[in-house]
N, C-alpha and C positions, 0 to 999 in steps of 0.2 A: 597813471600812465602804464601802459601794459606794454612788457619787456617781447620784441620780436626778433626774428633772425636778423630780417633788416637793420633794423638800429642798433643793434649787437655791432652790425657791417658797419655802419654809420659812424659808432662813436669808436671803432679799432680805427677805421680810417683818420677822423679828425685828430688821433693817437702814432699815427703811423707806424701803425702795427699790422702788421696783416693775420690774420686769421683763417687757418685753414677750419672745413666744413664743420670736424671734430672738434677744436677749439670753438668755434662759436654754440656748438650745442652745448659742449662745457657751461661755456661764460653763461651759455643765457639758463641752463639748469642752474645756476647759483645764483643768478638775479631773481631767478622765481624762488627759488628757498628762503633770498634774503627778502622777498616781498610778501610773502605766506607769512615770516616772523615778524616782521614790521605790523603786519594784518594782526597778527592775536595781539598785539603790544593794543596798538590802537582802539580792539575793541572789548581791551578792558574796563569792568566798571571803574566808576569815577577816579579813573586816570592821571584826568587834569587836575585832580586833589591831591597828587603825589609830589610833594616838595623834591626836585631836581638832586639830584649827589651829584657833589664837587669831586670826592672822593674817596676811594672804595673803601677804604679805612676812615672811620670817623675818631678814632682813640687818638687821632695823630695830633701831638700838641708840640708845637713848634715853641721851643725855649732859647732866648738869645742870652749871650755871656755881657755882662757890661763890657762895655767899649773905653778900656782904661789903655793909655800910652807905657807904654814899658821902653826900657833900651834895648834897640838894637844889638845884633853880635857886629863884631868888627870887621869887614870885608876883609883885611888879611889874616882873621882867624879863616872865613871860612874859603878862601882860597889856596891857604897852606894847607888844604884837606884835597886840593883838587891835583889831577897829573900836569894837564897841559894847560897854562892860561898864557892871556897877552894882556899887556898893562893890568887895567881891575875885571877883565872878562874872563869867564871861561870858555876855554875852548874846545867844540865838540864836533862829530865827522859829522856833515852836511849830510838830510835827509830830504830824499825826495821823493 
């Protein structure tokens, strides 16, 4: 598909976004950059021989801790640590 002013016009509109004249030469100079990079990606040799990354770091090795039951601390220890509570809540200023 070859990137025009038009469809630049096209998909701002189905965006509602308007774009002035400068803005769309912008946009549509970076869809052609981004389609020139796309272009040497694709017309590398055997390519589709390149096993996919998950992730940019491959050393990353996910270790879990066993899942053992411990006791709890006692809701009036850790509310005697707090300023303002009500019954077993603490109470904090409403963020909106």
């Amino acid at each position: 598909m070859k990137f025009t002013s038009e469809l630049v016009d096209e998909l701002a509109n189905k965006l509602l976004i308007g774009l002035s004249k400068e803005e769309n030469d912008l946009v549509l100079r970076e869809f052609e950059l981004i389609d020139k990079s796309m272009q040497v990606i694709a017309n590398m040799k055997n390519i589709e021989n390149v096993e996919p990354m998950t992730h940019a770091l491959d050393d990353t090795e996910i270790i879990l801790r066993e899942d053992t039951a411990e006791e709890s601390v006692p809701i009036e220890e850790i509310l005697a640590n707090c300023d303002n509570t009500e019954d077993r809540e603490i109470v904090v200023p409403k963020v909106v």
